[in-house]
Backbone as JSON, one array per atom type, in Angstrom:
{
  "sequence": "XXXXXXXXXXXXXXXXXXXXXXXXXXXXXXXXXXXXXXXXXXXXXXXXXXXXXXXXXXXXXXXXXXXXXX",
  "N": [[-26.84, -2.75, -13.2], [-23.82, -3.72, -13.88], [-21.52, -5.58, -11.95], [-18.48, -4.23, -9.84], [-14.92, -4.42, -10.05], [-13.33, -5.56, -7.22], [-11.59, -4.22, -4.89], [-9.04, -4.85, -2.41], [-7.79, -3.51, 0.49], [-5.31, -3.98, 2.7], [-4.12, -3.96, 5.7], [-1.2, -5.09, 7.18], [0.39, -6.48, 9.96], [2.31, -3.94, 11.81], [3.57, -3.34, 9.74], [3.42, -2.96, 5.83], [0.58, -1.47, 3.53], [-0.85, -3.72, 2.33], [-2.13, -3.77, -1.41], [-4.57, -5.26, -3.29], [-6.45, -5.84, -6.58], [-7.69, -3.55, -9.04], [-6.4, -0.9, -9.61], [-6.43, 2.81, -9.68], [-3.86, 4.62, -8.59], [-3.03, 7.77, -7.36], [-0.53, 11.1, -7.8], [-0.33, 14.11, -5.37], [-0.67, 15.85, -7.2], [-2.52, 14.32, -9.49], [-0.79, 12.81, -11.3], [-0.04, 10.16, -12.71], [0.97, 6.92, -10.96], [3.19, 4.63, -11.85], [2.4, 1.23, -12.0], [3.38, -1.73, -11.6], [3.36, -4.76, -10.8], [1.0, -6.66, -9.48], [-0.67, -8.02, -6.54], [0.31, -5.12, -4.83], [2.61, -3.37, -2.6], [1.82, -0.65, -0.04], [3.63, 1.82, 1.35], [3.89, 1.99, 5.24], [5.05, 3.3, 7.07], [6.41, 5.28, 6.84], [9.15, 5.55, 6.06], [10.26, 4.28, 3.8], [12.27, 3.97, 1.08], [11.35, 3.79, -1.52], [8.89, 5.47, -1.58], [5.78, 5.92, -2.89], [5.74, 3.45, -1.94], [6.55, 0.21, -0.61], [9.59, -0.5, 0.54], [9.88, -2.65, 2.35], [11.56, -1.3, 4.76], [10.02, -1.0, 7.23], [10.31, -3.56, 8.3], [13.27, -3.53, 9.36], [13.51, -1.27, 10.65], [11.69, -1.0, 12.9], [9.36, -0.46, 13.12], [6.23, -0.17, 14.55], [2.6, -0.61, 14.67], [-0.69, -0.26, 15.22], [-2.85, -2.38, 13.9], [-5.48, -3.57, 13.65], [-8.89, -3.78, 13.3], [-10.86, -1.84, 14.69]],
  "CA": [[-25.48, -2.28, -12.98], [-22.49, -4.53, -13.57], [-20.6, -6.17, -10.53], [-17.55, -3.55, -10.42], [-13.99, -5.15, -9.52], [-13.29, -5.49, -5.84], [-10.11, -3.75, -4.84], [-9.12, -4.95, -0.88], [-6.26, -3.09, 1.08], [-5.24, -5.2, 3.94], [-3.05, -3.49, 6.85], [-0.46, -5.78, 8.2], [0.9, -6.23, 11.05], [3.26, -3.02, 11.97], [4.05, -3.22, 7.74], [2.69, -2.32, 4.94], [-0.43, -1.84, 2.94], [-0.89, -4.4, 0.83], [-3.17, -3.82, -1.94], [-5.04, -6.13, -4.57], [-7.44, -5.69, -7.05], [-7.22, -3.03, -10.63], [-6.6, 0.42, -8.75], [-5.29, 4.03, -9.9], [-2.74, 5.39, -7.8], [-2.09, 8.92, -8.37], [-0.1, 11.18, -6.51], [-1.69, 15.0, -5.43], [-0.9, 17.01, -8.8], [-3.63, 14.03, -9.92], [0.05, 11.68, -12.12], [-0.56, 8.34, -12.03], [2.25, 5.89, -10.82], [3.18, 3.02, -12.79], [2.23, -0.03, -10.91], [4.21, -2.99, -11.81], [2.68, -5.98, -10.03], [-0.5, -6.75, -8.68], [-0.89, -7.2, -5.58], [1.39, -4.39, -4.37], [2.51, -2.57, -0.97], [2.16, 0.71, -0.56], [4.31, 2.19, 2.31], [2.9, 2.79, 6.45], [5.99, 3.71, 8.46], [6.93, 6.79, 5.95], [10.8, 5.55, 5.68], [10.85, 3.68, 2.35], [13.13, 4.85, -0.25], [11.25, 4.14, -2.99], [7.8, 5.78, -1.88], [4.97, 5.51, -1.74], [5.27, 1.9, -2.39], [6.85, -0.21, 0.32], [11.02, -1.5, 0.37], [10.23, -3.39, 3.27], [12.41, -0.57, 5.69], [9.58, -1.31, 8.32], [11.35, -4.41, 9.2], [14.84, -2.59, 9.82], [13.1, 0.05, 11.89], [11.23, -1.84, 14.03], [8.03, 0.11, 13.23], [5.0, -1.25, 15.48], [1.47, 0.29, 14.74], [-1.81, -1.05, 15.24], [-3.23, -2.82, 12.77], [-6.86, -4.33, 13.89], [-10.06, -3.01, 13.19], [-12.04, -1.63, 15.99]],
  "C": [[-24.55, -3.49, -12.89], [-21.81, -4.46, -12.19], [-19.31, -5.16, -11.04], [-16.27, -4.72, -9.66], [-13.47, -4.79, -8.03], [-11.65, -5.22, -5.66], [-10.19, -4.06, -3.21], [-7.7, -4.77, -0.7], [-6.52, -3.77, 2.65], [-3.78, -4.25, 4.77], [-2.58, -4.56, 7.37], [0.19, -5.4, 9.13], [2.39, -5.64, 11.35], [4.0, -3.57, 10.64], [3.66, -2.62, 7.63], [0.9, -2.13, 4.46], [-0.73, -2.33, 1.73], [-2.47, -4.26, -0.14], [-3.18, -4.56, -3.58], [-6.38, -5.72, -4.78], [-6.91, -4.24, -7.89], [-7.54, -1.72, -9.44], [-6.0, 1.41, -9.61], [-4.61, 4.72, -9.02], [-2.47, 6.81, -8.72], [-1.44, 9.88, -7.04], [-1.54, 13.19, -6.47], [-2.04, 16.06, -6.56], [-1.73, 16.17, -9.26], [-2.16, 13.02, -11.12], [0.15, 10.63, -11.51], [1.05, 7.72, -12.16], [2.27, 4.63, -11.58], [3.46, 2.05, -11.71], [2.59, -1.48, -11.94], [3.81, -3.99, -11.67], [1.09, -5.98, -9.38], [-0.38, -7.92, -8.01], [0.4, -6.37, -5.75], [1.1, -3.85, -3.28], [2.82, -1.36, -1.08], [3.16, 1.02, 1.01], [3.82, 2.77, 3.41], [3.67, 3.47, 7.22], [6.86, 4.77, 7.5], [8.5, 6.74, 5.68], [11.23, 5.12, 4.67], [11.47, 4.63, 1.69], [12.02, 4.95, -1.69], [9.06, 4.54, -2.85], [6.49, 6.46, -2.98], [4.59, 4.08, -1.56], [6.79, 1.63, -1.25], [8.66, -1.16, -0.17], [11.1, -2.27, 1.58], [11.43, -2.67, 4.7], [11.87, -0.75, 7.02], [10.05, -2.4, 9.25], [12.89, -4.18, 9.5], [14.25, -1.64, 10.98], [12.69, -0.15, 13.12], [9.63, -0.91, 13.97], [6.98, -0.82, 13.71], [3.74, -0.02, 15.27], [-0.38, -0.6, 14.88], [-2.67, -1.36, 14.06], [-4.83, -3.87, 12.43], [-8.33, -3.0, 13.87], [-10.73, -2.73, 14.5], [-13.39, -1.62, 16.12]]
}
């Protein structure tokens, strides 16, 4: 079996979720989003405008969430 490509989403701190590595995003009808960049952030504090991908609104809001593995 071929090595497949390693996709890693990384929770920052009271942000986003940044994710790297070749992914499909789709939404729940199963249409895929056009992804622009790699890495990209997807959105944790549900206020972005341009969801589900992240405008950075978490730092305006002041959103705080925990972000460490247990």
């Amino acid at each position: 079996m071929a090595d497949q490509p390693v996709v890693t989403i990384t929770i920052r701190p009271n942000g986003n979720y940044r994710v790297e590595g070749p992914v499909r995003l789709v939404d729940a009808e199963g249409k895929e989003f056009k992804i622009e960049r790699n890495p990209f952030s997807l959105c944790r504090c549900g206020q972005s405008s341009t969801k589900p991908f992240c405008d950075g609104t978490h730092n305006k809001i002041g959103f705080n969430a925990p972000s460490k593995a247990q």
